[in-house]
N, C-alpha and C positions, 0 to 999 in steps of 0.2 A: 504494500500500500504506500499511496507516494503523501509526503508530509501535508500539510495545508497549510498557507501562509498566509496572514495578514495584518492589520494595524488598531491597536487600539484606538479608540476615538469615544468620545465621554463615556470610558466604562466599559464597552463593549468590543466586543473582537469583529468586525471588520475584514472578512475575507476576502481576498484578491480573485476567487474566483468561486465561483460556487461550489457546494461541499457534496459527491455523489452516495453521500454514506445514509445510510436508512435516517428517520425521524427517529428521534430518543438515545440515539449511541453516545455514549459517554465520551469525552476524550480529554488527552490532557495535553494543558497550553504550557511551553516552554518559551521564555525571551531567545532571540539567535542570538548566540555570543559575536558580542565587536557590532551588533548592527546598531548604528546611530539611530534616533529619532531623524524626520526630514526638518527641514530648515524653512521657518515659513510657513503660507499656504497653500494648501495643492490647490489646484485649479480651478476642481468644480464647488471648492469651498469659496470661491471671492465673491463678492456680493453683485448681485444682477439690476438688483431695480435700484429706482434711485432713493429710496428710504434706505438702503441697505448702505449702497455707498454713500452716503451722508452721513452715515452713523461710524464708519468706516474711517472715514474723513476725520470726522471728528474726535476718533480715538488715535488716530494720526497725529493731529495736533497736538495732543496731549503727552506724547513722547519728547522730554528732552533730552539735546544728546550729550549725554554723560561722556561721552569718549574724550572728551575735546577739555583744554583746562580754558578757565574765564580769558585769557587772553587772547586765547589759538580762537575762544569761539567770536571772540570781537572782532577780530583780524578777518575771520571769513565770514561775518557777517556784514564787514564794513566790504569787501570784496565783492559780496551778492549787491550789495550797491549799489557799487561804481561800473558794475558791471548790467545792471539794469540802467541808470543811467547812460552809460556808451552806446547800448540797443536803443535807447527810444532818441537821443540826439542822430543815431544813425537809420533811424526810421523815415523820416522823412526824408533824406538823400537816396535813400535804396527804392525810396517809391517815386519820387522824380522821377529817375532812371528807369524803373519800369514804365511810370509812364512815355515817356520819352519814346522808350522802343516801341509803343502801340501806335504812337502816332504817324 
């Protein structure tokens, strides 16, 4: 008989594929050794409607980033900036030039 593998998810085991063993058979669950948890969200968990990704969003924001010390986070936040500023002063010249070429 070949193993059956799958993923926990709140509590429950989560098989990767469906199980061809009779209703009622007992079995017993072991962790695979070395296998990591995944990293993130799998795919069909990301949220679809827009209540979902709002709420998504909004626990986004709520994350600060700890990695960074008070100064590294100054430095690149005064960087997000100057660099939003150099996009919208370059905004209007990039669209000139578009226009330009239609005419």
């Amino acid at each position: 008989m070949n193993a059956l593998q799958g993923t926990i998810k709140n509590g429950q085991i989560i098989l990767d594929s469906p199980a061809t063993l009779p209703e009622g058979t007992r079995v017993e669950v072991l962790p695979i050794k070395g296998a990591r948890p995944a990293l993130g969200m799998r795919e069909e968990d990301w949220p679809t409607t827009p209540e979902g990704i709002a709420a998504l969003l909004a626990r986004m924001d709520q994350v600060e980033p700890g990695w960074l010390s008070p100064e590294d986070d100054a430095a690149w936040r005064a960087a997000l900036r100057a660099q939003k500023e150099f996009e919208k002063r370059r905004f209007l010249e990039d669209a000139e030039k578009l226009q330009r070429m239609w005419e």
